[in-house]
N, CA, C and O atoms as a Tinker XYZ file with bonds, in Angstrom:
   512  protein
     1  N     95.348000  100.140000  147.793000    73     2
     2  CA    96.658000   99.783000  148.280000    64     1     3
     3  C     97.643000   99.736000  147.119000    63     2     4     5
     4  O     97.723000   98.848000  146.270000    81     3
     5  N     98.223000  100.604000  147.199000    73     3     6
     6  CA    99.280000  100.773000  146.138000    64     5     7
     7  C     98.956000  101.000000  144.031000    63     6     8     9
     8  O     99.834000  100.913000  143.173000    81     7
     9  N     97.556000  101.267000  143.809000    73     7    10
    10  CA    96.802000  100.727000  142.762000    64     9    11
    11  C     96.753000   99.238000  142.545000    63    10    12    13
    12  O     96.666000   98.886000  141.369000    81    11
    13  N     96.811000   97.913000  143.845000    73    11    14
    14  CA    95.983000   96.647000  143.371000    64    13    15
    15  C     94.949000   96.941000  144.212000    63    14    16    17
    16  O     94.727000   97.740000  145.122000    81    15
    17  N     94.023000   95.504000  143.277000    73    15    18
    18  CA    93.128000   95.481000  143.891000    64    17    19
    19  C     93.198000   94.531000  145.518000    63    18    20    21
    20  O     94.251000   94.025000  145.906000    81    19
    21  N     92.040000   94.448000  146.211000    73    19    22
    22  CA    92.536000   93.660000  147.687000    64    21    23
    23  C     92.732000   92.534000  147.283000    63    22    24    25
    24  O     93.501000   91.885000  147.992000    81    23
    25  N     92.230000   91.894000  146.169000    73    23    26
    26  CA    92.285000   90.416000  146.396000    64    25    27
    27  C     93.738000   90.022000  145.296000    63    26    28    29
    28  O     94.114000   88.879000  145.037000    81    27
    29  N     94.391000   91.356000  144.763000    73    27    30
    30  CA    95.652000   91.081000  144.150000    64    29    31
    31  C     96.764000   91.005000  145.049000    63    30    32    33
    32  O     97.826000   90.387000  144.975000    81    31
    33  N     96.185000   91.925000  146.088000    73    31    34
    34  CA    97.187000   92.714000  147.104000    64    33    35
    35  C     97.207000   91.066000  148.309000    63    34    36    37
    36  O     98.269000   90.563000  148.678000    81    35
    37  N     95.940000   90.560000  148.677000    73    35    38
    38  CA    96.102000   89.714000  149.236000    64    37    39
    39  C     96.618000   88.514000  148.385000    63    38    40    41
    40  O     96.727000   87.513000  149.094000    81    39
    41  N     97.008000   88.278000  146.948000    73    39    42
    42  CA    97.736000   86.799000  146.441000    64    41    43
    43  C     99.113000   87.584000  146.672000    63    42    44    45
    44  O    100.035000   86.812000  146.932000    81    43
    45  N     99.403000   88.688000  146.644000    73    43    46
    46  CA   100.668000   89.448000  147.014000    64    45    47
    47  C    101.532000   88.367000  148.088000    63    46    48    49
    48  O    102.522000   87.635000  148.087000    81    47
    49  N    100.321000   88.861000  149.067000    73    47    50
    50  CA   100.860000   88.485000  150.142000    64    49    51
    51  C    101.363000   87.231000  150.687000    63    50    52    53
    52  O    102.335000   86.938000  151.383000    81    51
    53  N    100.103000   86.374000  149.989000    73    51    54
    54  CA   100.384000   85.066000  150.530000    64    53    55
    55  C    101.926000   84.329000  149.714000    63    54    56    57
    56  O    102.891000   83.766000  150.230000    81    55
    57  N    101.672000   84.581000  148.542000    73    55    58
    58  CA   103.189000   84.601000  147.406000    64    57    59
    59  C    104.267000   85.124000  148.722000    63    58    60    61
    60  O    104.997000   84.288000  149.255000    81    59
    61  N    104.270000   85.654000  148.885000    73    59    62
    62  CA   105.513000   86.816000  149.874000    64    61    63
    63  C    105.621000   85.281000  151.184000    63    62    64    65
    64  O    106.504000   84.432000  151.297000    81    63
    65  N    104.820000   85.398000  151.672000    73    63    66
    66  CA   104.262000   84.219000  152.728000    64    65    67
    67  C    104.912000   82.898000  152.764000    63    66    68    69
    68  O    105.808000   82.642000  153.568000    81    67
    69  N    104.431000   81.994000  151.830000    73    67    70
    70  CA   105.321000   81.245000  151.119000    64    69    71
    71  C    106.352000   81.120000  150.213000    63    70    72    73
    72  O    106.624000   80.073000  149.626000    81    71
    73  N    106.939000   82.184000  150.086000    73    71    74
    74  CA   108.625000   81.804000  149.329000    64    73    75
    75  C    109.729000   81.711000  150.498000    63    74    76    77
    76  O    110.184000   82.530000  151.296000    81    75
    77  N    109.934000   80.464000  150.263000    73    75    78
    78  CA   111.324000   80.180000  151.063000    64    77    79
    79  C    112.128000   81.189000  151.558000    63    78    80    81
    80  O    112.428000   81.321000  152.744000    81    79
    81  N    112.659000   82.276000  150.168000    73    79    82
    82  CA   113.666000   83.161000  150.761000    64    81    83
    83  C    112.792000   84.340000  150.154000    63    82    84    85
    84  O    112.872000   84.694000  148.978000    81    83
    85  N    111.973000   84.889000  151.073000    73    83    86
    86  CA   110.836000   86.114000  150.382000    64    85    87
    87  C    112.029000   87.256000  150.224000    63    86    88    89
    88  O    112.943000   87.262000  151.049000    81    87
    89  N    112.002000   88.082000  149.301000    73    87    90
    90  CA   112.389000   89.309000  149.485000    64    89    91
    91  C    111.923000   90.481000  148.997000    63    90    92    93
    92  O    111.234000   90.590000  147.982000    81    91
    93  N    112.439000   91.732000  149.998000    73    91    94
    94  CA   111.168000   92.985000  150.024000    64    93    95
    95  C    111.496000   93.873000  148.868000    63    94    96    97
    96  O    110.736000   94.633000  148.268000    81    95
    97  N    112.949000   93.606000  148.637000    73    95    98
    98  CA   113.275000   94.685000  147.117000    64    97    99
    99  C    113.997000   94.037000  146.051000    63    98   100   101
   100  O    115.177000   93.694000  146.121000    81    99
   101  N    113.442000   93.927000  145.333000    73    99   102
   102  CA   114.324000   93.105000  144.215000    64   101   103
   103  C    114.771000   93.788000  142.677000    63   102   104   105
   104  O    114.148000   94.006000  141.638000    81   103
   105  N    116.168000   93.995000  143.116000    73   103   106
   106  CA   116.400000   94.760000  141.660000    64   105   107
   107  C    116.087000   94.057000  140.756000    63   106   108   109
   108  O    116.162000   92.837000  140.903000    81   107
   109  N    115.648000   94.611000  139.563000    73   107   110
   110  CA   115.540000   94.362000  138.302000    64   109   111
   111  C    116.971000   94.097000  137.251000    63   110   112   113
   112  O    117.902000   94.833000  136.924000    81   111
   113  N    116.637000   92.776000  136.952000    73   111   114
   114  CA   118.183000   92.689000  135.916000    64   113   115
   115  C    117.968000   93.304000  134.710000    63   114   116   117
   116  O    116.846000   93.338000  134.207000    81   115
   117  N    118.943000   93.796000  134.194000    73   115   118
   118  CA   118.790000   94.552000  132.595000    64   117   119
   119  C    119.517000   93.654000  131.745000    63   118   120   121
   120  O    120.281000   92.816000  132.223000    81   119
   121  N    119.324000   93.779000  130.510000    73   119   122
   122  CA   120.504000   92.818000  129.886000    64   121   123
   123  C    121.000000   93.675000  129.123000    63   122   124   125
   124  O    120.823000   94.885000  129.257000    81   123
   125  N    121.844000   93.012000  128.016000    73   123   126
   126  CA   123.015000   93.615000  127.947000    64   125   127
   127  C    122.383000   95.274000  127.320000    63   126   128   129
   128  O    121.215000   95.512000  127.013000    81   127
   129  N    123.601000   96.277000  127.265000    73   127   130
   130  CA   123.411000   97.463000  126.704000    64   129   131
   131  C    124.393000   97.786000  125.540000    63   130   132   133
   132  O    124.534000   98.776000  124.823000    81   131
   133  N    124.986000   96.646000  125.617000    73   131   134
   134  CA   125.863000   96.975000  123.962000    64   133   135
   135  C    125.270000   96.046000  122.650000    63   134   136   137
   136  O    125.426000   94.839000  122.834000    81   135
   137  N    124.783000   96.322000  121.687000    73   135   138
   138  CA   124.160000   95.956000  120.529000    64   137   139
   139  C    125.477000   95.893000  119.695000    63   138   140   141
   140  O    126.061000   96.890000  119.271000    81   139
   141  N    125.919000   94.459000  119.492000    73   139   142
   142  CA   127.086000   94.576000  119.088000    64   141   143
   143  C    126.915000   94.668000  117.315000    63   142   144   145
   144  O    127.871000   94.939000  116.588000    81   143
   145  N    125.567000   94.397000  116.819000    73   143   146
   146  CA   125.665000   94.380000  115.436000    64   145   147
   147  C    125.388000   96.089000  114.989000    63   146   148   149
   148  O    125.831000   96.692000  114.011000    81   147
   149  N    124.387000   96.643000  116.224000    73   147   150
   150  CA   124.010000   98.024000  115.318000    64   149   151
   151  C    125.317000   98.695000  115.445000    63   150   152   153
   152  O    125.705000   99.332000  114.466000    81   151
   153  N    126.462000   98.627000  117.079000    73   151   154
   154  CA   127.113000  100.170000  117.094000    64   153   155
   155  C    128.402000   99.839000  115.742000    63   154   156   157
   156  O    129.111000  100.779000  115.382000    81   155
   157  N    128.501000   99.014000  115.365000    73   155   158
   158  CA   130.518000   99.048000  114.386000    64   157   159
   159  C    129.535000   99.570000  112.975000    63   158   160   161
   160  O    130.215000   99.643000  111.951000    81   159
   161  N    127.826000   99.990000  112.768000    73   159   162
   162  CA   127.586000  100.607000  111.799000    64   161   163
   163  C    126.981000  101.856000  112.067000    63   162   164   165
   164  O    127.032000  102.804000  111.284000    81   163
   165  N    126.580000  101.866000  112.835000    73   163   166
   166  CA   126.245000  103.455000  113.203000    64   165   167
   167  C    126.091000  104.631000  112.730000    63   166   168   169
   168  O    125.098000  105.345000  112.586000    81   167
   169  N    127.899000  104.843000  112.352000    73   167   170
   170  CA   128.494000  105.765000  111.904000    64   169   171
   171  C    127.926000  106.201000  110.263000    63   170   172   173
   172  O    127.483000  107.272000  109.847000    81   171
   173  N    128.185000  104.712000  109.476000    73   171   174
   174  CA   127.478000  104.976000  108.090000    64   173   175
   175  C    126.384000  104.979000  108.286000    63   174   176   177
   176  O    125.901000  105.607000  107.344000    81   175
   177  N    125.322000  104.557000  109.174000    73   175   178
   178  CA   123.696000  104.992000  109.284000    64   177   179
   179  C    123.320000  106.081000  108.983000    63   178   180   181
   180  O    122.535000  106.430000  108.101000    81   179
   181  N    124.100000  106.880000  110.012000    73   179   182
   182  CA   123.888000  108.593000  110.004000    64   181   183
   183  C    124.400000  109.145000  109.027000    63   182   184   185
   184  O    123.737000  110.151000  108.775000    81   183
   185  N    125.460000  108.995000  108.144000    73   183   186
   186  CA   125.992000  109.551000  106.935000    64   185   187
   187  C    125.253000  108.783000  106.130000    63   186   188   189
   188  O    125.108000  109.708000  105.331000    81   187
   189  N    124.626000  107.866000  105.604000    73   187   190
   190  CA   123.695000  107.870000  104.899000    64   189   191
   191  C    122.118000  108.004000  105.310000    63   190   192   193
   192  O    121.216000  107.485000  104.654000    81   191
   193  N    121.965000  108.613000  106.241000    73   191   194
   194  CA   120.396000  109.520000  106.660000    64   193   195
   195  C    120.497000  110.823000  106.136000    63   194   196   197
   196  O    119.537000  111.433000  105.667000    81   195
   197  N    121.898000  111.354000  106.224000    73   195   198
   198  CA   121.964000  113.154000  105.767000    64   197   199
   199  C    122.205000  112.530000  104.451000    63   198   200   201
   200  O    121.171000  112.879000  103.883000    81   199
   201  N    122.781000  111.934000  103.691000    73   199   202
   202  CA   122.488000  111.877000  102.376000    64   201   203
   203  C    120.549000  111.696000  102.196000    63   202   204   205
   204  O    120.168000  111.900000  101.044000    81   203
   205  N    119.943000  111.509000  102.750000    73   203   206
   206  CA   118.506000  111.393000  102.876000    64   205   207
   207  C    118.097000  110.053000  102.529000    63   206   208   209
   208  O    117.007000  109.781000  102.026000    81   207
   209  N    119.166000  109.077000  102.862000    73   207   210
   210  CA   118.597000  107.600000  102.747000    64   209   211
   211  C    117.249000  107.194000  103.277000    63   210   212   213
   212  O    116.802000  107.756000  104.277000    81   211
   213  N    116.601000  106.280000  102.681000    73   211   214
   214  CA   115.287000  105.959000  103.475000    64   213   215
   215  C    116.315000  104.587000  104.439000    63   214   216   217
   216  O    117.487000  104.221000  104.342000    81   215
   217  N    115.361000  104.231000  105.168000    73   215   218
   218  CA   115.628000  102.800000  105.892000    64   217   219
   219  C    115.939000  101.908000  105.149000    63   218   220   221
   220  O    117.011000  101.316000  105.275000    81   219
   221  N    115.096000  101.638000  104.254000    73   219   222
   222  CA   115.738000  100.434000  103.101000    64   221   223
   223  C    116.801000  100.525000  102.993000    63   222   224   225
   224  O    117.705000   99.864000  103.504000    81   223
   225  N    116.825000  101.421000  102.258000    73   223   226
   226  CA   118.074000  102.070000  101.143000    64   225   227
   227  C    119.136000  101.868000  102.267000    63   226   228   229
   228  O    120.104000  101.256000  101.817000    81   227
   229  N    119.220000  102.079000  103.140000    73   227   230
   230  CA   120.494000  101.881000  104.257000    64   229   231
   231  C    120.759000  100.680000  104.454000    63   230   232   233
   232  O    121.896000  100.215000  104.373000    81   231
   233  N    119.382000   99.816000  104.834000    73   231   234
   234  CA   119.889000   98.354000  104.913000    64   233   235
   235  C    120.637000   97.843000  103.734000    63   234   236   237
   236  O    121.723000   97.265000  103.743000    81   235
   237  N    120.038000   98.085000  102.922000    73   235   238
   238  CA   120.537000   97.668000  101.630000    64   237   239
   239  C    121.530000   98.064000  101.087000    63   238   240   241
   240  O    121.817000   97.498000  100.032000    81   239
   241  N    122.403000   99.130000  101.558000    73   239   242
   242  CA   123.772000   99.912000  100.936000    64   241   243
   243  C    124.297000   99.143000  102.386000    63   242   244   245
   244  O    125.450000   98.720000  102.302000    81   243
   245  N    123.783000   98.964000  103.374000    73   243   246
   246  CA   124.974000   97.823000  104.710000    64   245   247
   247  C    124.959000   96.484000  103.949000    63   246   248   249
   248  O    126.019000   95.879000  103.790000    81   247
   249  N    123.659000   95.941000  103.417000    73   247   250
   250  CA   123.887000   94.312000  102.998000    64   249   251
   251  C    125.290000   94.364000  101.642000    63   250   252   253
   252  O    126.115000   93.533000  101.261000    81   251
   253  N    125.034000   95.513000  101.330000    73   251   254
   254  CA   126.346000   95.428000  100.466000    64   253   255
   255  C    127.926000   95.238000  100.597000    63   254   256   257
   256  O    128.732000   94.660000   99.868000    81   255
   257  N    128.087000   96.030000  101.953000    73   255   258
   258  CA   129.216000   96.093000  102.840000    64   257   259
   259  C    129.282000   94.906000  103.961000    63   258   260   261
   260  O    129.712000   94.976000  105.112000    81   259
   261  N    128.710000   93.770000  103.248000    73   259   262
   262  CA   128.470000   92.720000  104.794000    64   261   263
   263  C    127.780000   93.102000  105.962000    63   262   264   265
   264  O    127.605000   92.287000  106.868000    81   263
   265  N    127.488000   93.928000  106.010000    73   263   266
   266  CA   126.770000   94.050000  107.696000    64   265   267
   267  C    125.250000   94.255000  107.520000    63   266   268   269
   268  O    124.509000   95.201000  107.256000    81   267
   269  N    125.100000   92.710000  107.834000    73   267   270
   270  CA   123.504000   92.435000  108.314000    64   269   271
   271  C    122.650000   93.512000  109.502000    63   270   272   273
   272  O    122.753000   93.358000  110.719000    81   271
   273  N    121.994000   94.367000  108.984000    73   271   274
   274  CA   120.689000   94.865000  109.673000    64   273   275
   275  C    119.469000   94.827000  108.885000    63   274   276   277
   276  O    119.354000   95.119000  107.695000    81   275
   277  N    118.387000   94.350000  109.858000    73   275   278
   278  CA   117.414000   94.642000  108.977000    64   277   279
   279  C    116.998000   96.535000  109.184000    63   278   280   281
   280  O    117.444000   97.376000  109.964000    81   279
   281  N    115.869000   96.617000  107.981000    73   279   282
   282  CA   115.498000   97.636000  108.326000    64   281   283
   283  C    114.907000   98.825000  109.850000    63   282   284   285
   284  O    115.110000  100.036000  109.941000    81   283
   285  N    114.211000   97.968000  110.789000    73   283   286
   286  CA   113.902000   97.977000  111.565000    64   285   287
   287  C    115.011000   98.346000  113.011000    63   286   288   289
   288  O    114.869000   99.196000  113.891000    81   287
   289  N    115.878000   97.543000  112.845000    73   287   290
   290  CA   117.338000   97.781000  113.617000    64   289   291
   291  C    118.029000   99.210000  113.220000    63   290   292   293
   292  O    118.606000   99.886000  114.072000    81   291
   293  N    117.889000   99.732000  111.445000    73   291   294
   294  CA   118.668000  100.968000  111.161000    64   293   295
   295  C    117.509000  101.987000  111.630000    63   294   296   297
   296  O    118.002000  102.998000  112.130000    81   295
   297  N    115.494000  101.992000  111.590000    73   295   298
   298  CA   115.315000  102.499000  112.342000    64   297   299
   299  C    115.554000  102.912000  113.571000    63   298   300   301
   300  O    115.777000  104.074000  113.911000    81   299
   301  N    115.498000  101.686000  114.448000    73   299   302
   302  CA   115.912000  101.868000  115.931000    64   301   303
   303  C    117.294000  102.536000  116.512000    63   302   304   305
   304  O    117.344000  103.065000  117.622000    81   303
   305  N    118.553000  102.428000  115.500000    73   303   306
   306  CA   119.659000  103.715000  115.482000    64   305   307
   307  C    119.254000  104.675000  115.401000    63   306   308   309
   308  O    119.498000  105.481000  116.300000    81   307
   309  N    118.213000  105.160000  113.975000    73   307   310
   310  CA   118.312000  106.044000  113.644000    64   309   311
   311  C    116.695000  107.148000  115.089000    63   310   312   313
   312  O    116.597000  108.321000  115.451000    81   311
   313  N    116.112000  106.272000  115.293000    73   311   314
   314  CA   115.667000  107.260000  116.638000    64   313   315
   315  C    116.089000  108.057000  118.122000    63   314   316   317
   316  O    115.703000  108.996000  118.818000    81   315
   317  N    117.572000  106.591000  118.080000    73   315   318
   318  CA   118.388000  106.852000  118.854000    64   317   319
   319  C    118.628000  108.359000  118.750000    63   318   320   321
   320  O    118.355000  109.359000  119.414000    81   319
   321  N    119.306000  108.044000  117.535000    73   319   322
   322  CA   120.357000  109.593000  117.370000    64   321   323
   323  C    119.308000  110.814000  117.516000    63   322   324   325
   324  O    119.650000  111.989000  117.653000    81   323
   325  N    118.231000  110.437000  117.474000    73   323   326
   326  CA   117.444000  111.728000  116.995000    64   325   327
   327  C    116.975000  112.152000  115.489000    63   326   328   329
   328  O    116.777000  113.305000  115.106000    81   327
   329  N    116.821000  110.761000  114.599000    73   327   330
   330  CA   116.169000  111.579000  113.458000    64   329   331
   331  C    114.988000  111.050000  113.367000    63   330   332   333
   332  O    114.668000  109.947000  113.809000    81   331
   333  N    114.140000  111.993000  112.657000    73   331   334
   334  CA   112.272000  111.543000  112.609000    64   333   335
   335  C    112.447000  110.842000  111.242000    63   334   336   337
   336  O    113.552000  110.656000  110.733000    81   335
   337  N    111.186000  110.440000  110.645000    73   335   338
   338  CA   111.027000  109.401000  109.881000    64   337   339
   339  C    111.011000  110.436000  108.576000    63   338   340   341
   340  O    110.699000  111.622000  108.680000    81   339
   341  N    111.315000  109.930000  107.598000    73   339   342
   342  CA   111.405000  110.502000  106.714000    64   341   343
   343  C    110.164000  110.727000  105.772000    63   342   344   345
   344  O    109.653000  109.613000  105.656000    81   343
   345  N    109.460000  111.614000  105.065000    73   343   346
   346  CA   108.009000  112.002000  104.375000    64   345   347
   347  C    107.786000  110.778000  103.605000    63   346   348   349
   348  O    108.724000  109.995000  103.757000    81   347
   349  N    106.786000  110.307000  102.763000    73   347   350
   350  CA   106.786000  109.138000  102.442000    64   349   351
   351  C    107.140000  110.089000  100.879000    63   350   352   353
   352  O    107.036000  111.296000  100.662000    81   351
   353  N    107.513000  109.133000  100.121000    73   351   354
   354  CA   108.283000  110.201000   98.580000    64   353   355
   355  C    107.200000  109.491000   97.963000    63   354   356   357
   356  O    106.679000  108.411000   98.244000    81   355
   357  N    106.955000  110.398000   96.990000    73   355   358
   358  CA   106.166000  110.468000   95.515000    64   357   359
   359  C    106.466000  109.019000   94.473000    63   358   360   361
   360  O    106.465000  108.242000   95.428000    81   359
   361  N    106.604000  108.511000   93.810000    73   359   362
   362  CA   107.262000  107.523000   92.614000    64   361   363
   363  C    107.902000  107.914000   92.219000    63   362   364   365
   364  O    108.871000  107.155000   92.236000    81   363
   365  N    108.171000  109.008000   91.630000    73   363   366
   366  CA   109.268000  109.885000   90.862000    64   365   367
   367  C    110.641000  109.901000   91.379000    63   366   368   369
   368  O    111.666000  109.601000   90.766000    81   367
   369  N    110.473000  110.429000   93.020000    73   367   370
   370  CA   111.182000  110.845000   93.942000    64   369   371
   371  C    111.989000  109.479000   94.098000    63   370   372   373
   372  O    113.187000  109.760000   94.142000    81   371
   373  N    111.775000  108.062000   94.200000    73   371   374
   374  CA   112.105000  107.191000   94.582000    64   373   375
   375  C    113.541000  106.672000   93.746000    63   374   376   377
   376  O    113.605000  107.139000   92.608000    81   375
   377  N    114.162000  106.192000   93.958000    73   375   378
   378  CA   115.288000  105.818000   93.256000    64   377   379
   379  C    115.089000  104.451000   92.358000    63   378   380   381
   380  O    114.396000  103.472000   92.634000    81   379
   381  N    115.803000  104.657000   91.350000    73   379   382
   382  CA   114.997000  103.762000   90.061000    64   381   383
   383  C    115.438000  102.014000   90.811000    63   382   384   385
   384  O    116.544000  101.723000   91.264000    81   383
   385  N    114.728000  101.474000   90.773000    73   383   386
   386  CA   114.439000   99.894000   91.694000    64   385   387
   387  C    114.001000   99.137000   90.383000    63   386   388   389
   388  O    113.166000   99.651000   89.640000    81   387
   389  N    114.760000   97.499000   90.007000    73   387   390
   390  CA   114.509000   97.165000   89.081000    64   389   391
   391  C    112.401000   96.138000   89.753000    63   390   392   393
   392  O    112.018000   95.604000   90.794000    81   391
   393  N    111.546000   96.515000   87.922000    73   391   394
   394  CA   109.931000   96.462000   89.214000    64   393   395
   395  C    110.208000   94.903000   87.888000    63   394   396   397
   396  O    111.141000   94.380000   87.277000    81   395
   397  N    108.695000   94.737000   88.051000    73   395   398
   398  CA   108.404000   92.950000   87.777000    64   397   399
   399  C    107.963000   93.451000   86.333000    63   398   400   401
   400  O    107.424000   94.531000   86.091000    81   399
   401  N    108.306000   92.433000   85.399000    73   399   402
   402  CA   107.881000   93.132000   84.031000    64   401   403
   403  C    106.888000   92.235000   83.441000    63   402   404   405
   404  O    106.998000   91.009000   83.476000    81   403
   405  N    105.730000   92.986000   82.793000    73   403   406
   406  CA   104.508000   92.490000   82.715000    64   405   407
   407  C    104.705000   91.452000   81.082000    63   406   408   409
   408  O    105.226000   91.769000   80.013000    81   407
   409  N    104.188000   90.455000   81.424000    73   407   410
   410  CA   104.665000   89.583000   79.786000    64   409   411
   411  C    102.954000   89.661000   79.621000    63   410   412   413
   412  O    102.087000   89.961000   80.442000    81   411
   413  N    102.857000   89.177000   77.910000    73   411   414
   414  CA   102.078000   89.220000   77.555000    64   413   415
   415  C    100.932000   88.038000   77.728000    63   414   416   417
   416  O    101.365000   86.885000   77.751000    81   415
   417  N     99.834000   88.188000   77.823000    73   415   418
   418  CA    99.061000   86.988000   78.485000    64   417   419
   419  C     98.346000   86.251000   77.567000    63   418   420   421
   420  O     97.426000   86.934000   77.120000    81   419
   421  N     98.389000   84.983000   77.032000    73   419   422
   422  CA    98.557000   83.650000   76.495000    64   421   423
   423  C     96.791000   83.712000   76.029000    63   422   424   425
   424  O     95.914000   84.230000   76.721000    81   423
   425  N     96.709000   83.439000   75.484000    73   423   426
   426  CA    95.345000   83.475000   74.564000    64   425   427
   427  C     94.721000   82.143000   73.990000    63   426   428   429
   428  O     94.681000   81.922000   72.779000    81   427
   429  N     94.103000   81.028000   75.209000    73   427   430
   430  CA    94.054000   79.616000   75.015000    64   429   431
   431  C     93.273000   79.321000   73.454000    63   430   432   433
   432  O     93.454000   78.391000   72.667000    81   431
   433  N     92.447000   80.378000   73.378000    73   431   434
   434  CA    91.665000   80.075000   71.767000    64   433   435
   435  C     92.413000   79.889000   71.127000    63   434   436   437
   436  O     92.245000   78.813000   70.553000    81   435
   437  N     93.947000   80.784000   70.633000    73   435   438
   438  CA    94.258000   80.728000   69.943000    64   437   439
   439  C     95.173000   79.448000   69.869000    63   438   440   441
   440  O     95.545000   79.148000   68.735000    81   439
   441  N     95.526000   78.772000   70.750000    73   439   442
   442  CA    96.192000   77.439000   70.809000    64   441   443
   443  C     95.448000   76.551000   69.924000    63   442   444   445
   444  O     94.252000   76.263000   69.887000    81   443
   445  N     96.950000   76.003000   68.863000    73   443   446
   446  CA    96.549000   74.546000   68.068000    64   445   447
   447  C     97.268000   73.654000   68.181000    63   446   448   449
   448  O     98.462000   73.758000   67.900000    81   447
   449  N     96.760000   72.622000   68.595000    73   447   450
   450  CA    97.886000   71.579000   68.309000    64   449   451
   451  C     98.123000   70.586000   67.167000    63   450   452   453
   452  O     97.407000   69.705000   66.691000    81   451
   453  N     99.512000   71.066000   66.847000    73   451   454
   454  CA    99.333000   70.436000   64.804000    64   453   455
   455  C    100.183000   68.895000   65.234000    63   454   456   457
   456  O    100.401000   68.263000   64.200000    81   455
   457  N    100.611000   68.291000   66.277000    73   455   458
   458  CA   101.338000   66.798000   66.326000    64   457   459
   459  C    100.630000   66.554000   67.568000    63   458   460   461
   460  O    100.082000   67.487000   68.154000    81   459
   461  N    100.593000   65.054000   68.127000    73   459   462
   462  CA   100.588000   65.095000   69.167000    64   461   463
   463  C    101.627000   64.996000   70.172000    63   462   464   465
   464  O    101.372000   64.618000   71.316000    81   463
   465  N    102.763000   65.313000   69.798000    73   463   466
   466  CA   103.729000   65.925000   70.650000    64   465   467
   467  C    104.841000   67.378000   70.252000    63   466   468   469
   468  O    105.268000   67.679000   69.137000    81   467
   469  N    105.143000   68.219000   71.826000    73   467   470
   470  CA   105.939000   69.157000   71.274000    64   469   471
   471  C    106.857000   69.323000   71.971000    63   470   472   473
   472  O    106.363000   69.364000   73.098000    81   471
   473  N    108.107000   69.474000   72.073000    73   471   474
   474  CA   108.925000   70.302000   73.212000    64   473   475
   475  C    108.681000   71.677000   73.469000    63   474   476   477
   476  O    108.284000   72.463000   72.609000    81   475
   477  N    108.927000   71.980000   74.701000    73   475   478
   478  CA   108.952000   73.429000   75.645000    64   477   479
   479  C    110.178000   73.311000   76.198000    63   478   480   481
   480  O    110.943000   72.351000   76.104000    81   479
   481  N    110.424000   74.922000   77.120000    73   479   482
   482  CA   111.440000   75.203000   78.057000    64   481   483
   483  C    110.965000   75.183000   79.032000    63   482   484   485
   484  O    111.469000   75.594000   80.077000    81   483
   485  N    110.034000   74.762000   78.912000    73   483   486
   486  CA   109.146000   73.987000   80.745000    64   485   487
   487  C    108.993000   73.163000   80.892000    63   486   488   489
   488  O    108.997000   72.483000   79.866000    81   487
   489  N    108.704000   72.364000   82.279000    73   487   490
   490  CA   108.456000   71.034000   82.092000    64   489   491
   491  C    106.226000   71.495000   82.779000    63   490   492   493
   492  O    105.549000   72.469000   83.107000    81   491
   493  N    106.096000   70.132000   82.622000    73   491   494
   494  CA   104.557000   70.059000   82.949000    64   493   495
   495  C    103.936000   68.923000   82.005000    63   494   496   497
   496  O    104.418000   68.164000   81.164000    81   495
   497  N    102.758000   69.125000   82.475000    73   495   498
   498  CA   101.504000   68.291000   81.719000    64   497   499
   499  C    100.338000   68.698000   80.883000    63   498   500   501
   500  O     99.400000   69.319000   81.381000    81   499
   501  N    100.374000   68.354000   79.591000    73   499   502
   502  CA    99.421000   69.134000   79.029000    64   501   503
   503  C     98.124000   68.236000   78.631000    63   502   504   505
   504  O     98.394000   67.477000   77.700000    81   503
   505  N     96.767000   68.126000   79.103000    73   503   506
   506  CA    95.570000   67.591000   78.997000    64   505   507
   507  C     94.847000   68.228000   78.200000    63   506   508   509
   508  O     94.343000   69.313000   78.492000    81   507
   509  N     94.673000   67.550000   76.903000    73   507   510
   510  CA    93.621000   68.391000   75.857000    64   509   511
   511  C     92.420000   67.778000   76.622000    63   510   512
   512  O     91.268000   68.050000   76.283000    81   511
């Protein structure tokens, strides 16, 4: 019956049975269809996709211009319009991004302590 099963088709019914005001067709509400944050950017989405922006890179050239999207939202424009995802790029290919810079790592042997007190530019606790 309709693809349920009988005993779905029969809680169907009884549901239908008991509602006060049963009814046989019930449109579906939609909500809204205007996305008021993606459409006033749109326009620069797509001019920076043919420049070959990745998603980031778009959010991040909008967070510059005030307009909050995340990445995910400039996807969801950008399928709209019709563009596919872009190849994943090489390291090279990528645009220079400042990365985390490796400091040199602290060598407890070589620690002496010549007073028993010292100042730092940290705060903490030190337990010999």
């Amino acid at each position: 019956m309709f693809g349920y099963s009988p005993d779905s088709f029969r809680q169907l019914c009884h549901e239908f049975r008991c509602s006060k005001k049963p009814e046989f067709f019930i449109t579906p509400k939609h909500g809204s269809q205007i996305q008021p944050k993606k459409e006033p950017a749109r326009e620069i989405i797509i001019a920076l996709r043919k420049q070959n922006y990745s998603v980031y890179e778009i959010s991040e050239a909008l967070q510059e211009k005030e307009i909050k999207l995340s990445p995910t939202a400039v996807r969801e424009v950008l399928r709209e319009e019709g563009f596919a995802p872009l190849l994943r790029r090489t390291r090279e290919e990528r645009p220079e991004m400042p990365s985390p810079l490796v400091e040199a790592v602290a060598d407890v042997r070589a620690f002496s302590m010549p007073t028993e007190e010292f100042t730092t530019a940290c705060g903490g606790l030190f337990l010999p």
